[in-house]
py3Dmol code that shows the C-alpha trace and the ligand (Angstrom):
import py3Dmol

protein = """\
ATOM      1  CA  UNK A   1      57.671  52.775  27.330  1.00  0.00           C
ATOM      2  CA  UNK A   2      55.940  55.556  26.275  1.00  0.00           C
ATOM      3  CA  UNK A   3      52.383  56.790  26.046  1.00  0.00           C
ATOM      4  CA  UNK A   4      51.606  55.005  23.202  1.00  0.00           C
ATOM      5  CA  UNK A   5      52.824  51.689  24.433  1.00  0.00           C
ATOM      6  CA  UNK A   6      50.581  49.210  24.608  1.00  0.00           C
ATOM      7  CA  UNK A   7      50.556  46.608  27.405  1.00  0.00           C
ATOM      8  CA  UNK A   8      49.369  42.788  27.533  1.00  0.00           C
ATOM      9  CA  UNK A   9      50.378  40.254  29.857  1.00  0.00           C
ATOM     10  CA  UNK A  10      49.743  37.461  31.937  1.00  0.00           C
ATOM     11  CA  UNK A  11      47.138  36.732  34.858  1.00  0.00           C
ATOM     12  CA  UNK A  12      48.196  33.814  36.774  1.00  0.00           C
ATOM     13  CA  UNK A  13      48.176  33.250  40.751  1.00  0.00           C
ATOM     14  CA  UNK A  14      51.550  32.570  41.205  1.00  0.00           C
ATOM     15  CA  UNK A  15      53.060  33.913  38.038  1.00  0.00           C
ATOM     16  CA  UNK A  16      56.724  32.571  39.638  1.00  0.00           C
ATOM     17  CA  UNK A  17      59.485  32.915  37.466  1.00  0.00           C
ATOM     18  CA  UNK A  18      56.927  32.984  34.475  1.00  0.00           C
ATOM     19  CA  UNK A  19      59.039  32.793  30.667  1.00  0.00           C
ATOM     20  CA  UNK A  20      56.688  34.526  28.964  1.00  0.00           C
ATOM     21  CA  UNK A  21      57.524  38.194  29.323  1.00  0.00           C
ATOM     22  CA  UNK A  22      61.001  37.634  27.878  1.00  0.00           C
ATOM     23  CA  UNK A  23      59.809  35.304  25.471  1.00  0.00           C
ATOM     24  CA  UNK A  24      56.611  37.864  24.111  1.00  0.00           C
ATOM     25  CA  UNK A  25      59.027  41.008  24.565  1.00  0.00           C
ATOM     26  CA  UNK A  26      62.043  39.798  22.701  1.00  0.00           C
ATOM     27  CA  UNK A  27      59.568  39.001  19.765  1.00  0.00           C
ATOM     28  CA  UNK A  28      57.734  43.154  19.970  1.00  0.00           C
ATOM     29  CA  UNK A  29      61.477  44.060  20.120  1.00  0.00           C
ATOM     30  CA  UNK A  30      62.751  42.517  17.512  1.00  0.00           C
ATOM     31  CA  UNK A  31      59.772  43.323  15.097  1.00  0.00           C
ATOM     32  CA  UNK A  32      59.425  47.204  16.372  1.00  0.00           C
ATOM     33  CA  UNK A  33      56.278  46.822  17.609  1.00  0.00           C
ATOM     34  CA  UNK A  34      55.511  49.241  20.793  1.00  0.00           C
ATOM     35  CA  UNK A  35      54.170  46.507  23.054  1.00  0.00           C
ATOM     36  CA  UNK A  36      55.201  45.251  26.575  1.00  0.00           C
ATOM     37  CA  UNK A  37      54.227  42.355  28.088  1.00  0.00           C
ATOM     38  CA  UNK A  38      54.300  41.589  31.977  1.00  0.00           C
ATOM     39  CA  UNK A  39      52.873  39.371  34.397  1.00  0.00           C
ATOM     40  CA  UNK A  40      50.763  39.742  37.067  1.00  0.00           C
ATOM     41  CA  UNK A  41      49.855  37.932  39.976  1.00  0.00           C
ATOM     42  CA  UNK A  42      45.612  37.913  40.087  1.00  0.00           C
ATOM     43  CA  UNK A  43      44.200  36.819  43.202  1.00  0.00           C
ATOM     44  CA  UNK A  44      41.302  34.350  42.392  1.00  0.00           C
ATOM     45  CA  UNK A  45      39.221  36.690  44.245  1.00  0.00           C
ATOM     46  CA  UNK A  46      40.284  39.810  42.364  1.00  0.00           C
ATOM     47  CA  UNK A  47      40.097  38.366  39.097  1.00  0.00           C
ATOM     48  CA  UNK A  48      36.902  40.103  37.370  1.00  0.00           C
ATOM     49  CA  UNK A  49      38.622  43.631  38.951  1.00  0.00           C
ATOM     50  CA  UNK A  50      41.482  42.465  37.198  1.00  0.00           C
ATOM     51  CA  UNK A  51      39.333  41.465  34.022  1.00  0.00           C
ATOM     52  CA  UNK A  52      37.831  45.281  34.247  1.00  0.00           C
ATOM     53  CA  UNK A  53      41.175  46.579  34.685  1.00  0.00           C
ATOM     54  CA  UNK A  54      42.127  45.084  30.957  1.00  0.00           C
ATOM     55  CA  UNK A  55      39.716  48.134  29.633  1.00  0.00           C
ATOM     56  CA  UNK A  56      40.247  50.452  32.187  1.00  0.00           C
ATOM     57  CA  UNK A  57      43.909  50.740  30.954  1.00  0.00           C
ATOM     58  CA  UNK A  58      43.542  49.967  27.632  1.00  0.00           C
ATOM     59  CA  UNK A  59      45.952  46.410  27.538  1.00  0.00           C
ATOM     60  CA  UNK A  60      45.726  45.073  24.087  1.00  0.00           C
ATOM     61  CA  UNK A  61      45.113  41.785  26.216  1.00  0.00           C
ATOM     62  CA  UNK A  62      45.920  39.286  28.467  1.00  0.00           C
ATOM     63  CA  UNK A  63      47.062  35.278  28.967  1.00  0.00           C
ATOM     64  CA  UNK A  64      45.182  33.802  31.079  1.00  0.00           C
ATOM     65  CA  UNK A  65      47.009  30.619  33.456  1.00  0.00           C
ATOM     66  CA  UNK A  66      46.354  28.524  36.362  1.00  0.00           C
ATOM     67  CA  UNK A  67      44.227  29.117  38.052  1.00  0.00           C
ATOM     68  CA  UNK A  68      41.823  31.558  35.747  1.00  0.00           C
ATOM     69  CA  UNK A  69      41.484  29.624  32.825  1.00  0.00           C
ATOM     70  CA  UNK A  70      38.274  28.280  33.131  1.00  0.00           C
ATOM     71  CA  UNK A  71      37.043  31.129  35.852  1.00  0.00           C
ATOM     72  CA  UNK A  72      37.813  34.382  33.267  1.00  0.00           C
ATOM     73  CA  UNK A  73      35.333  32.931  30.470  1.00  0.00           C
ATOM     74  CA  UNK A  74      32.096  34.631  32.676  1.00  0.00           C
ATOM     75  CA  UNK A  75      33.596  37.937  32.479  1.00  0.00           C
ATOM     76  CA  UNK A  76      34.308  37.849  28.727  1.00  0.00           C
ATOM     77  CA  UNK A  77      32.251  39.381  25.699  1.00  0.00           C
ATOM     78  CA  UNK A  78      32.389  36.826  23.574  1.00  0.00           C
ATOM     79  CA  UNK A  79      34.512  33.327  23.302  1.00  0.00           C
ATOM     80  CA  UNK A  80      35.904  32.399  20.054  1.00  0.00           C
ATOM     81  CA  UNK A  81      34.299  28.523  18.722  1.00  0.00           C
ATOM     82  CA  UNK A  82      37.702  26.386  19.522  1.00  0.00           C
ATOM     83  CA  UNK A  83      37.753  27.964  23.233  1.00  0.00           C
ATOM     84  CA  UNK A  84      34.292  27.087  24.125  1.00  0.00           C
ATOM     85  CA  UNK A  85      34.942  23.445  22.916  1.00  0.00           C
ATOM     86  CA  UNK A  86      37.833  23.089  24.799  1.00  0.00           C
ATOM     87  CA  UNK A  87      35.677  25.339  27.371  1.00  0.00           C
ATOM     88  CA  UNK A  88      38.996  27.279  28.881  1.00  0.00           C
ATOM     89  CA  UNK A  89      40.760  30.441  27.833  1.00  0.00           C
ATOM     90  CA  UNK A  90      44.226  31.022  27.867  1.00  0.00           C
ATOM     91  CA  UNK A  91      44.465  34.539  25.475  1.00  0.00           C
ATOM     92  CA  UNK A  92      42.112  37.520  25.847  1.00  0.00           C
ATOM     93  CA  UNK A  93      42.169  40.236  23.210  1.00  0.00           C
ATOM     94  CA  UNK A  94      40.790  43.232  23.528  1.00  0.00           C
ATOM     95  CA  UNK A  95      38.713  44.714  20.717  1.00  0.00           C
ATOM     96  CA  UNK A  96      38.380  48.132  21.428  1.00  0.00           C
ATOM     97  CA  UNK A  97      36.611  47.774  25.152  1.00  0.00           C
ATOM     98  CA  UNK A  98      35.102  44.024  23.328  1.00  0.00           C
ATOM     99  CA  UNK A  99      37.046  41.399  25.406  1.00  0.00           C
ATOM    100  CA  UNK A 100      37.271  38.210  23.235  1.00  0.00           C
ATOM    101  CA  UNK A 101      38.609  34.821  24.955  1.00  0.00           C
ATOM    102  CA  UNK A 102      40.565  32.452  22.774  1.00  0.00           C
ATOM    103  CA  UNK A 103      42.779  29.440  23.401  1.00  0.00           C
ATOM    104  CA  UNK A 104      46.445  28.143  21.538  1.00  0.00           C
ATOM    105  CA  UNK A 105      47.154  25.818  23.274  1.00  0.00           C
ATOM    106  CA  UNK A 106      45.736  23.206  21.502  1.00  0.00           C
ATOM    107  CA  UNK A 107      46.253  24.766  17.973  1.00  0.00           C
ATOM    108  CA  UNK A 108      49.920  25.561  19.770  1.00  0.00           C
ATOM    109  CA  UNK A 109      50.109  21.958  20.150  1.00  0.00           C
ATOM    110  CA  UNK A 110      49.205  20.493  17.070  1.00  0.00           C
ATOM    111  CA  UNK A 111      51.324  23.275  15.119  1.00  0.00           C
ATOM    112  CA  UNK A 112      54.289  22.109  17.029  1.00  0.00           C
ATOM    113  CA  UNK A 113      53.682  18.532  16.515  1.00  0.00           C
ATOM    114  CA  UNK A 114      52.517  18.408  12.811  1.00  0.00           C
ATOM    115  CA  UNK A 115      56.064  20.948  12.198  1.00  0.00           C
ATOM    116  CA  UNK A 116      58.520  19.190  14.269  1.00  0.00           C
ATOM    117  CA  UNK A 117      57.579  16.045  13.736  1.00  0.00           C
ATOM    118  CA  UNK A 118      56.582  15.493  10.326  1.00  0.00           C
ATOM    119  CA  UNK A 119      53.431  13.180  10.880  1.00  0.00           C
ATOM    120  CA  UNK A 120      50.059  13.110   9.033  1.00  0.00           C
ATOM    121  CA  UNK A 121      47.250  13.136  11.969  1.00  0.00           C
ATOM    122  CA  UNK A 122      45.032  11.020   9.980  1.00  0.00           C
ATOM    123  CA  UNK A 123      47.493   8.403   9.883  1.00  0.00           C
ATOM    124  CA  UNK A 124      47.725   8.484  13.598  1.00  0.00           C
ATOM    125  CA  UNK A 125      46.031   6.427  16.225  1.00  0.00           C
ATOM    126  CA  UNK A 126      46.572   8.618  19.493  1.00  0.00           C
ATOM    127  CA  UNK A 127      46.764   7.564  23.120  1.00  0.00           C
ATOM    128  CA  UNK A 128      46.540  10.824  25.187  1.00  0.00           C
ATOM    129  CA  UNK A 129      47.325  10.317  28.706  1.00  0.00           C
ATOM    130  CA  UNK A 130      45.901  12.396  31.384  1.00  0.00           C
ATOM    131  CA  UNK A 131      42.545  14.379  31.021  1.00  0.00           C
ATOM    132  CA  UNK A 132      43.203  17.488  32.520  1.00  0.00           C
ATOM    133  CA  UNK A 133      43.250  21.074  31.473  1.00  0.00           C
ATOM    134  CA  UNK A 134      45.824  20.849  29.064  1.00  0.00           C
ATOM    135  CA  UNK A 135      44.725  17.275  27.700  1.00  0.00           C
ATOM    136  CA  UNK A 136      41.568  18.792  27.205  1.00  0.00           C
ATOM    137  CA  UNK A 137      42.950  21.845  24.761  1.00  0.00           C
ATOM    138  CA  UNK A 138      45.347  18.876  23.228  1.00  0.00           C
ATOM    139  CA  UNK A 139      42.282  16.289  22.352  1.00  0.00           C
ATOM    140  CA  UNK A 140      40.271  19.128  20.737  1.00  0.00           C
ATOM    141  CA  UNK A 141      42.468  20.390  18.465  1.00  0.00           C
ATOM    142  CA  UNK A 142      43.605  17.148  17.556  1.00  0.00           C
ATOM    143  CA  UNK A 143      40.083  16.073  16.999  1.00  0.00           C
ATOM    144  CA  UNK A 144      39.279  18.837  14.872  1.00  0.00           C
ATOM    145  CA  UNK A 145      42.510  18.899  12.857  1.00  0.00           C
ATOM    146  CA  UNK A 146      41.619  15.399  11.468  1.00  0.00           C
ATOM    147  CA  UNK A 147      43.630  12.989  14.048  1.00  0.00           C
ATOM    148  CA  UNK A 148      42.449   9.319  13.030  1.00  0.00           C
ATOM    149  CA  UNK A 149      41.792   8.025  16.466  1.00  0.00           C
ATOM    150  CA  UNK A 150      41.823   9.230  20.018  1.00  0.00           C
ATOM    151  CA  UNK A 151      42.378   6.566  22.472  1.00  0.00           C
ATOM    152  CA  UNK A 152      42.200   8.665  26.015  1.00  0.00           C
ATOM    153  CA  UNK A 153      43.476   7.076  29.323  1.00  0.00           C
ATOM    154  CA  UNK A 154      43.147   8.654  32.831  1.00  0.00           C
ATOM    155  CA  UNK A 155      43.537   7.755  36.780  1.00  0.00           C
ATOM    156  CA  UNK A 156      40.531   9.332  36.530  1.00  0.00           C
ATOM    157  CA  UNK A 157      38.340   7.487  34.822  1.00  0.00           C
ATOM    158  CA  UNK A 158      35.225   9.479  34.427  1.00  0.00           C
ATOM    159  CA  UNK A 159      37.426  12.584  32.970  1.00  0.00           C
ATOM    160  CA  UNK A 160      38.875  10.730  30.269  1.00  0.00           C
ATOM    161  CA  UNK A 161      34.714  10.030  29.722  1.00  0.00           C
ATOM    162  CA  UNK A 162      33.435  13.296  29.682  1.00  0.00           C
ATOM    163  CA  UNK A 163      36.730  14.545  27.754  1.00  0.00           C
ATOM    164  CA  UNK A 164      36.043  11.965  25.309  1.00  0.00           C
ATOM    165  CA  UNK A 165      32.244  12.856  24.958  1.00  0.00           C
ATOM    166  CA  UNK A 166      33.993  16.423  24.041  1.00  0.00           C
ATOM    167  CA  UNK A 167      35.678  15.290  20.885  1.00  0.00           C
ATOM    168  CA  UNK A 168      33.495  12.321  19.520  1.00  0.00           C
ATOM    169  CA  UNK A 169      31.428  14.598  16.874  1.00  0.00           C
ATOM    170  CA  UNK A 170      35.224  14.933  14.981  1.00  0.00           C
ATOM    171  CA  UNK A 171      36.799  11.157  15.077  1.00  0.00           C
ATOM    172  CA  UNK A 172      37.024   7.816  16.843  1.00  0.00           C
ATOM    173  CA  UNK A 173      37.354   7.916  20.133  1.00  0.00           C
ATOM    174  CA  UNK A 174      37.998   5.980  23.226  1.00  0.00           C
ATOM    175  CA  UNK A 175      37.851   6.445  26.806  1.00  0.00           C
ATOM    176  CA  UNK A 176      39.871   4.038  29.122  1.00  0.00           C
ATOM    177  CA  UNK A 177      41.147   3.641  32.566  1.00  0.00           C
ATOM    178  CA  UNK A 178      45.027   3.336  32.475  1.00  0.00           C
ATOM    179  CA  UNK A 179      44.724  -0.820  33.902  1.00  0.00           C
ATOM    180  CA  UNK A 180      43.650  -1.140  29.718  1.00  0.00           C
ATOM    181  CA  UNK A 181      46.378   0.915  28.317  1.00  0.00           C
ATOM    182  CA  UNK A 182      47.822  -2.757  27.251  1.00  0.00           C
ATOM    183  CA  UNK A 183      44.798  -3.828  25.164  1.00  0.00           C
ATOM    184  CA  UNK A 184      45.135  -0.772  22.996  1.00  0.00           C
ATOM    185  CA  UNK A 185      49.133  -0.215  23.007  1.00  0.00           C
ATOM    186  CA  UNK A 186      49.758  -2.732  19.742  1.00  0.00           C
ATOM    187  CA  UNK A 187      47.581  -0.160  17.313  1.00  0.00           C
ATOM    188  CA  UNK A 188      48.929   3.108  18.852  1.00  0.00           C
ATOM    189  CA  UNK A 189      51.246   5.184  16.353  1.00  0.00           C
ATOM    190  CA  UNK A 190      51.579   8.367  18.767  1.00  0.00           C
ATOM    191  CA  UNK A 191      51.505   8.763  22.470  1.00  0.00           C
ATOM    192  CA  UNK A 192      51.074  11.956  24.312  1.00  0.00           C
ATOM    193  CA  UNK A 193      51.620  12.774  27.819  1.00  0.00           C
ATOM    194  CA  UNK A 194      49.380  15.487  29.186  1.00  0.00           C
ATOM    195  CA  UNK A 195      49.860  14.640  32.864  1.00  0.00           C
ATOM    196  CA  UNK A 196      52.020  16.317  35.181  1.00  0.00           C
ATOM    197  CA  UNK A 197      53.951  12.657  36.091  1.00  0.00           C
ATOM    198  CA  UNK A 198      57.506  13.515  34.929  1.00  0.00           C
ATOM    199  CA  UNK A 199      57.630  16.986  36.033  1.00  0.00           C
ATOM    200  CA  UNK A 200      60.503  18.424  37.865  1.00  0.00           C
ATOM    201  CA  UNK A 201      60.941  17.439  40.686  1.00  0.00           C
ATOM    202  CA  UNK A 202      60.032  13.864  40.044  1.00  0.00           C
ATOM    203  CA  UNK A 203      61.762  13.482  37.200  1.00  0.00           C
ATOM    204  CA  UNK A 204      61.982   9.667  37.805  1.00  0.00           C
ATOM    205  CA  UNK A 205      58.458   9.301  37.331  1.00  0.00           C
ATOM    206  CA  UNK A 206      57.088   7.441  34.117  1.00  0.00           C
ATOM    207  CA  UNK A 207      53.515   7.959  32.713  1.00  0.00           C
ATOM    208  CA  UNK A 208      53.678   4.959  30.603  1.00  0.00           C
ATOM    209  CA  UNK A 209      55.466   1.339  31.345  1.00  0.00           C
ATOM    210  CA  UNK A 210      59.169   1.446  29.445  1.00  0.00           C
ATOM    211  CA  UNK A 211      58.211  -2.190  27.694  1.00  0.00           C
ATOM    212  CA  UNK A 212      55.675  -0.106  25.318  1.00  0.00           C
ATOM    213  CA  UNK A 213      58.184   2.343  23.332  1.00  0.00           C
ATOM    214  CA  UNK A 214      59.346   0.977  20.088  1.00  0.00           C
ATOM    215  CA  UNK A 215      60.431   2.024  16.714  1.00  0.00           C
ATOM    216  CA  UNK A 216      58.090   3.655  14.645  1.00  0.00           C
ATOM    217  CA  UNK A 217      56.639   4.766  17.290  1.00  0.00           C
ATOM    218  CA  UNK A 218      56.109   8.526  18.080  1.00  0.00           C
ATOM    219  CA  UNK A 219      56.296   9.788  21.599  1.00  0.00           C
ATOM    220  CA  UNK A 220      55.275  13.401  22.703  1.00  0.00           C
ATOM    221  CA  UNK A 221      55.942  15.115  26.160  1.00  0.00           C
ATOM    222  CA  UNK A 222      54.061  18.085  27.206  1.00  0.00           C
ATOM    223  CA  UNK A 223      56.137  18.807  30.251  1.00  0.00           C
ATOM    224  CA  UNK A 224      59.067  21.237  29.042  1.00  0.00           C
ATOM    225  CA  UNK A 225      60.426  21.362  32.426  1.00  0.00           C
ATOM    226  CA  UNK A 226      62.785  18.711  31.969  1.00  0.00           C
ATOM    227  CA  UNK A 227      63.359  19.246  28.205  1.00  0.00           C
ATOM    228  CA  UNK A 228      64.168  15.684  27.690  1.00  0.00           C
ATOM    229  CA  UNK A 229      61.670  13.776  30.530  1.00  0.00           C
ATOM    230  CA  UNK A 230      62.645   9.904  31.542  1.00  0.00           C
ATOM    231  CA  UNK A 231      59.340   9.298  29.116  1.00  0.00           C
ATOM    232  CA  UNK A 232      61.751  10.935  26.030  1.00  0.00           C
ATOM    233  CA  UNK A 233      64.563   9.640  27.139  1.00  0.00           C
ATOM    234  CA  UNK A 234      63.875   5.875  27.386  1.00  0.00           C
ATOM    235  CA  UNK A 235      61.475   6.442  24.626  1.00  0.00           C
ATOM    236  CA  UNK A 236      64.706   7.808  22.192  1.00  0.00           C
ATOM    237  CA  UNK A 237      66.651   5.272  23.376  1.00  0.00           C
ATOM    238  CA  UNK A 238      64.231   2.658  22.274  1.00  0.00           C
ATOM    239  CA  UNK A 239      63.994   4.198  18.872  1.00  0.00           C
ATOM    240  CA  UNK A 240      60.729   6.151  18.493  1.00  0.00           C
ATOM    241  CA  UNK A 241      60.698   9.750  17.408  1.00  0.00           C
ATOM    242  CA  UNK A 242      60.401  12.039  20.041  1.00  0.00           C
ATOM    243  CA  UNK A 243      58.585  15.636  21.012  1.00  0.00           C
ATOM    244  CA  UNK A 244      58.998  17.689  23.772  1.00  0.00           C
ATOM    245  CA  UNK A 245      56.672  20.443  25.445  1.00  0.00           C
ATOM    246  CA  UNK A 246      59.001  23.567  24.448  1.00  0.00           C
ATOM    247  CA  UNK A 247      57.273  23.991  20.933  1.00  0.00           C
ATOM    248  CA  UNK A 248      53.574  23.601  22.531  1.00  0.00           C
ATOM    249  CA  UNK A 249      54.397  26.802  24.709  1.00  0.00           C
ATOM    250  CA  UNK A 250      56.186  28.348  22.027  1.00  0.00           C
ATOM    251  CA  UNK A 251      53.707  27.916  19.390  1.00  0.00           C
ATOM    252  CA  UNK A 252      50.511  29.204  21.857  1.00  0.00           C
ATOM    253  CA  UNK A 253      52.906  32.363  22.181  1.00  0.00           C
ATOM    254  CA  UNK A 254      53.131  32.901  19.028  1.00  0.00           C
ATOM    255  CA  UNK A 255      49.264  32.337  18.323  1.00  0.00           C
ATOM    256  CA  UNK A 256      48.215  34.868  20.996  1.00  0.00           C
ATOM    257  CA  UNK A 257      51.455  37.409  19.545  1.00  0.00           C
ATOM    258  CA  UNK A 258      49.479  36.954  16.266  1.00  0.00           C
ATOM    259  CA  UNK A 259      45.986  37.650  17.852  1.00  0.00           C
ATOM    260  CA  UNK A 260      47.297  40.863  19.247  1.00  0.00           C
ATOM    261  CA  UNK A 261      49.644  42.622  16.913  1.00  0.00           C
ATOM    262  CA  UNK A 262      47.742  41.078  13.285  1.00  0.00           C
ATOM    263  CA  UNK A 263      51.230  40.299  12.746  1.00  0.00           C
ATOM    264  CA  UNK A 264      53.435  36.751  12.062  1.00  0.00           C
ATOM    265  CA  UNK A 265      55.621  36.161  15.584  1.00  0.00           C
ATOM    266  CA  UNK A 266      59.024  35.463  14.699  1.00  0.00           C
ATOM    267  CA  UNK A 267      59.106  31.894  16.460  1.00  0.00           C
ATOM    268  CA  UNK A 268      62.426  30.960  16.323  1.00  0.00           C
ATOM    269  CA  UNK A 269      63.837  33.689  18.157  1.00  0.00           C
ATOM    270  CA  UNK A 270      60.581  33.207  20.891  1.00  0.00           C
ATOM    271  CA  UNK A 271      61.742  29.551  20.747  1.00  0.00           C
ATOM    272  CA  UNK A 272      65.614  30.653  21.361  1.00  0.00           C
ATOM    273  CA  UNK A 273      64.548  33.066  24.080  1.00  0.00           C
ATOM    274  CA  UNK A 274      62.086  30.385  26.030  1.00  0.00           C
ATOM    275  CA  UNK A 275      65.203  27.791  25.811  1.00  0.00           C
ATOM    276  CA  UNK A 276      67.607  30.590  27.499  1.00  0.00           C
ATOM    277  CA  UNK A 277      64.950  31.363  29.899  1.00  0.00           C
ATOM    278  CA  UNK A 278      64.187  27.642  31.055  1.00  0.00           C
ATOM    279  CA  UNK A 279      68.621  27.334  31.060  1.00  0.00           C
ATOM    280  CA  UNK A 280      68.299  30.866  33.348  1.00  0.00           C
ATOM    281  CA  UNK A 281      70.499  32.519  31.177  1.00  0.00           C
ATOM    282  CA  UNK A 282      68.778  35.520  30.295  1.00  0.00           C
ATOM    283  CA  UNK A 283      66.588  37.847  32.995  1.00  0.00           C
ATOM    284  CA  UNK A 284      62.837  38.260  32.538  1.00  0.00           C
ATOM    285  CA  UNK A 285      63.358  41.544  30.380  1.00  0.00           C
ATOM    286  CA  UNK A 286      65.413  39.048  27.931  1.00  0.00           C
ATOM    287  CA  UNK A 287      68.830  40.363  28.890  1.00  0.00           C
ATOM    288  CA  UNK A 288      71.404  38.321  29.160  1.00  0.00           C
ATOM    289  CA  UNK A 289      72.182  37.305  33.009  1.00  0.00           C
ATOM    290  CA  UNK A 290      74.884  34.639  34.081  1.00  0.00           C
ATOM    291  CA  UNK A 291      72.935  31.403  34.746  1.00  0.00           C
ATOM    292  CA  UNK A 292      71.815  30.360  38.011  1.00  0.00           C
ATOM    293  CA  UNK A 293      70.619  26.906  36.818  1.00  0.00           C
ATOM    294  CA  UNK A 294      67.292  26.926  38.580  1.00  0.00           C
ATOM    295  CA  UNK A 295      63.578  25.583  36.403  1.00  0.00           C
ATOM    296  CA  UNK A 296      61.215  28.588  35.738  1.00  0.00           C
ATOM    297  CA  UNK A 297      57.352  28.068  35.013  1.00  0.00           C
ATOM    298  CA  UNK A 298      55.636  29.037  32.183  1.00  0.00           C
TER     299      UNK A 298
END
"""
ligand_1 = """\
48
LIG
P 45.794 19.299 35.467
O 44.604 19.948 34.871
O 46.011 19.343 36.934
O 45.763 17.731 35.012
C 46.721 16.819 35.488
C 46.509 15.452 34.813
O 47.574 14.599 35.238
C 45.200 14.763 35.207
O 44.749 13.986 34.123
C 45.666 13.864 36.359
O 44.856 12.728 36.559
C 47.032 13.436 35.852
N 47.935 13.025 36.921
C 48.524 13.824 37.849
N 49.313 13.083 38.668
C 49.206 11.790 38.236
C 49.769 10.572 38.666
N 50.616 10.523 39.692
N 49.465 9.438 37.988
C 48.604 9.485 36.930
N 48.027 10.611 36.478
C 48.325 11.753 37.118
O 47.152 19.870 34.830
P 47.346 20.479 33.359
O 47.162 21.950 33.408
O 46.542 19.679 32.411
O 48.924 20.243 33.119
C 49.451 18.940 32.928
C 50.911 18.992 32.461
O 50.997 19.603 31.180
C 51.838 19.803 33.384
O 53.053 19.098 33.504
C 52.057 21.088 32.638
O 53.317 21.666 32.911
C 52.010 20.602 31.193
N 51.612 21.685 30.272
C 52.504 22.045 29.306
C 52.168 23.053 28.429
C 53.122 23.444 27.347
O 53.000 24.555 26.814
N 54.063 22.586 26.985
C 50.910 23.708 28.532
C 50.033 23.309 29.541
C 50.398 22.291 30.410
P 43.493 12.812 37.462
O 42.451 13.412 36.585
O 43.208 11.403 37.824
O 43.838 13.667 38.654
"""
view = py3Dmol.view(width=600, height=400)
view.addModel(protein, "pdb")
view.setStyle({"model": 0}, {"cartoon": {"style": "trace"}})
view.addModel(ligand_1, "xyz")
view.setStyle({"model": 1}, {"stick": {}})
view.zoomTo()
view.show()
């Protein structure tokens, strides 16, 4: 570091054993670009001192995680036209003391989907489970990257409603409680789960009854932490295609990388360095470390 460095970085409260400093500074290193990136545990409390703090020392910006996503957007300038759909923020840049609030995760999403997949979105009839935070960036970029249908099941009935209501103006869409998920499953081409149900530690956990997954069928995972969930797994094993979460948090990196430095990221080496870090085998700076096999956040 130097005085010329500039910093961004990550508000989150915890930040735990967050990937994406090693993932964001392997990617300035490798391109020469004088940038660090760290993270930084932001009591909800603090967080508009925090927000100030982005101009006070000049940070060329910030992501934003759980819990601030939705709480940062009052102490913004200005919020870019996808973030206020999907009405959270996950990247702040800073525009010369101007703090602008963006999100990739959807378009992160949908990048990593359309690339590693292969589909056409209007061909697809989508059944998004969960209607959370991250379903909510997930349904709006779909919806305004031309998905075909958006069928959108939740515990919670009356989110999947109001998510819905969100994405109607851009394609067909649906809002069901999960006891319907049957009715719709014969004209579903792509299922996504946005819900936690899968996550380490209960990895034996299912979102969606095994009978469902067929051929031809296309089954995407947000959770990245296990690579391969039981949804994947029984899912491959039946003979759809399959996706997994690692290119959705890959992909927003390299969108906010992009916002900041005006510059392509070089994703496959972020994608290389996020794998090593969610196997423990490098540190957070991106050095190599010998691997302690334990899960790290995002
Ligand atoms: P969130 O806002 O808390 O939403 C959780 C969703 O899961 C809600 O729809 C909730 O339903 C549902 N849910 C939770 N437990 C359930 C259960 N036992 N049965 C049925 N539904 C259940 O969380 P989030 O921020 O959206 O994150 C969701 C998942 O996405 C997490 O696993 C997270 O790691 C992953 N994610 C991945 C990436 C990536 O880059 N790959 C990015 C963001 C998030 P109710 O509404 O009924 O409570």
């Amino acid at each position: 570091m130097n005085s010329e460095t500039k910093l961004v970085g990550l508000f989150g409260y915890p930040v735990g054993h967050s990937i994406s400093p090693a993932m964001q500074n392997a990617a300035f290193r490798a391109l020469g670009i004088n940038m660090r990136y760290a993270a930084f545990a932001v009591e909800p409390s603090r967080l508009q001192n925090a927000v100030e703090g982005i101009r006070a020392l000049r940070f060329r910006g910030v992501n934003v995680t759980i819990p601030h996503k939705v709480a940062i957007i009052p102490f913004l300038d200005e919020l870019d036209e996808e973030a206020r759909e999907i009405g959270a923020v996950n990247t702040v840049v800073n525009a010369d003391g101007k703090l602008i609030g963006y999100n990739t995760d959807g378009k992160g999403y949908v990048t990593s989907l359309v690339r590693e997949t292969g589909i056409s979105l209007p061909e697809q009839a989508a059944l998004v489970l969960g209607a959370g935070g991250a379903a909510r960036a997930v349904a709006v970029s779909l919806a305004r990257s031309g998905i075909g249908r958006l069928v959108i099941a939740n515990r919670t009935e009356r989110k999947a409603q109001e998510l819905a209501e969100r994405v109607a103006e851009y394609t067909e869409t649906a809002a069901i409680a999960l006891e319907k998920i049957p009715r719709y499953m014969p004209d579903v081409t792509l299922v996504i789960n946005t819900t936690s149900v899968g996550m380490h530690p209960q990895v034996d956990a299912m979102p969606l009854e095994e009978r469902y997954l067929r051929p031809g069928l296309v089954v995407s995972d947000l959770v990245y932490n296990p690579l391969e969930t039981r949804l994947l797994r029984r899912a491959r094993e039946a003979g759809a295609q399959v996706h997994n979460g690692l290119g959705m948090f890959v992909h927003q990196g390299a969108l906010a990388f992009r916002l900041w430095t005006g510059t392509e990221a070089p994703v496959d080496l972020m994608r290389e360095t996020a794998l090593r870090q969610l196997k423990g085998e490098t540190s957070e700076e991106g050095d190599e470390k010998e691997s302690k096999g334990e899960w790290p956040k995002g």
